[in-house]
C-alpha positions in Angstrom: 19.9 7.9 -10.0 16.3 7.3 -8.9 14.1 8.8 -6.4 13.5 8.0 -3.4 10.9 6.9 -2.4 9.3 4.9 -4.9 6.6 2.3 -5.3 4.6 0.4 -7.8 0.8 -0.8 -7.8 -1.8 -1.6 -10.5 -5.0 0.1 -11.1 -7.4 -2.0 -12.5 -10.3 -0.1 -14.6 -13.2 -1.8 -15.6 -13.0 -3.4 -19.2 -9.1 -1.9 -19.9 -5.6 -3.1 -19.2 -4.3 -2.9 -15.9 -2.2 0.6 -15.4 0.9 0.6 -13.2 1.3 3.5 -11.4 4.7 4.7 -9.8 4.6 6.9 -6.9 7.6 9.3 -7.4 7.3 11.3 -3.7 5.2 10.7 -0.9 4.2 12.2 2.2 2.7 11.0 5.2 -0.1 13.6 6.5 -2.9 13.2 4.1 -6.1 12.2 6.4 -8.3 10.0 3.0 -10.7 8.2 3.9 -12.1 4.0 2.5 -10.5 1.2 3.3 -6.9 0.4 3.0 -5.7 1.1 -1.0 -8.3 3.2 -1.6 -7.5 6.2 -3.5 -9.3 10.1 -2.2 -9.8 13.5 -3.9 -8.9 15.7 -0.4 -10.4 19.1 -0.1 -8.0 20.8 -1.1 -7.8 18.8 -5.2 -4.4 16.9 -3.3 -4.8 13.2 -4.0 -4.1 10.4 -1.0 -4.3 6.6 -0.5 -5.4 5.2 2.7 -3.2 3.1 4.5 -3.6 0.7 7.2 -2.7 3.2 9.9 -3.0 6.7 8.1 -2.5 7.5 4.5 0.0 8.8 1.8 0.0 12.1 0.0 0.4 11.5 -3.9 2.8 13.7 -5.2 4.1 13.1 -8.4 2.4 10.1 -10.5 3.8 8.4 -13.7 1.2 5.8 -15.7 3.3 2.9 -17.1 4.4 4.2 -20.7 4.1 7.9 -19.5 5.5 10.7 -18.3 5.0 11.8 -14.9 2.9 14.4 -13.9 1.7 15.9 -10.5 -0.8 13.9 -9.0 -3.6 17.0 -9.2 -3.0 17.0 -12.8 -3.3 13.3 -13.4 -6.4 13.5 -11.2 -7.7 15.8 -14.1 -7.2 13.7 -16.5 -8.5 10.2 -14.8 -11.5 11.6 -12.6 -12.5 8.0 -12.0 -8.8 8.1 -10.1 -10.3 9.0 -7.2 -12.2 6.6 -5.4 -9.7 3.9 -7.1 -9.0 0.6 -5.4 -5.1 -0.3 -6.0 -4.1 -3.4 -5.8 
């Protein structure tokens, strides 16, 4: 079975592949900041992507080929993350 809910989106970085990301769980309550699809560090190291009329709390994060990991920890690892524009 798979979880619910789930999306997909690309994350282009500059000179490298595309990377799909799939968002395992997701809340709505995060307050980020940018235009829509733009991703922001909140102050508490939680990770959010605006919306057009709020913006989602990243959970749980899986780069295509990878395993998941929590979206603080995957922050750690891709500092450039924050501040992404999805497509």
């Amino acid at each position: 079975m798979r979880p619910w809910p789930e999306a997909f989106t690309t994350w282009t970085r500059s000179g490298k592949p595309p990377v799909k990301i799939t968002l395992k769980k997701v809340s709505i309550a995060a307050d980020a900041t940018g235009a829509p699809g733009t991703t922001s560090k909140l102050s508490d190291g939680t990770l959010a992507v605006k919306c057009g009329d709020g913006s989602l709390l990243l959970q749980v994060i899986q780069a295509e080929g990878k395993n998941a990991t929590d979206a603080k920890s995957y922050l750690n690892g891709h500092p450039d993350f924050a501040d992404a524009r999805l497509q």
